[in-house]
N, C-alpha and C positions, 0 to 999 in steps of 0.2 A: 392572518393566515390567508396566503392562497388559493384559489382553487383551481384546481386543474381542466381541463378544456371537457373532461367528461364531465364532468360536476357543471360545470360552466352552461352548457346545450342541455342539461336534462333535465330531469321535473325535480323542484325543489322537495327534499323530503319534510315529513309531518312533521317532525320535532323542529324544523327549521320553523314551518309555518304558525305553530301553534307558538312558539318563540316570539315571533312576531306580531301574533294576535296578542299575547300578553303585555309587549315592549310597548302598541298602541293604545290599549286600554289602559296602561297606568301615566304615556304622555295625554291621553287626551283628559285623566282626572286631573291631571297635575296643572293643566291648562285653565280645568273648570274652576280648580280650587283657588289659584293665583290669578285670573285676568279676569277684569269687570266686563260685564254684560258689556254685548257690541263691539268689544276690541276688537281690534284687525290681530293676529297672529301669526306668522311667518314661521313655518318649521321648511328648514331647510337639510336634504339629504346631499352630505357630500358622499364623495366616492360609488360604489356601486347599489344603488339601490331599484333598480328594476326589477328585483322580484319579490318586490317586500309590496303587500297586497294592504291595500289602505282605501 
């Protein structure tokens, strides 16, 4: 889905954010739980992720 140029320049809302805090805590268990001590790990954000707070 789209967002439009108001959505676009304004402050992301809570549920977006809180959204996001939960997406990163179950990638970084999923992380812990599958990759041995000292691995290198590459997460890559395609498309738009500049307001996703990490």
């Amino acid at each position: 889905m789209k967002m439009d140029m108001k959505e676009a320049i304004t402050t992301m809302k809570k549920e977006i954010v809180e959204a996001c805090e939960r997406a990163l805590n179950h990638i970084e268990r999923i992380i812990e739980e599958n990759t041995p001590q000292n691995a290198t790990v590459i997460i890559a954000g395609i498309g738009n992720t500049m307001g996703i707070p990490g």
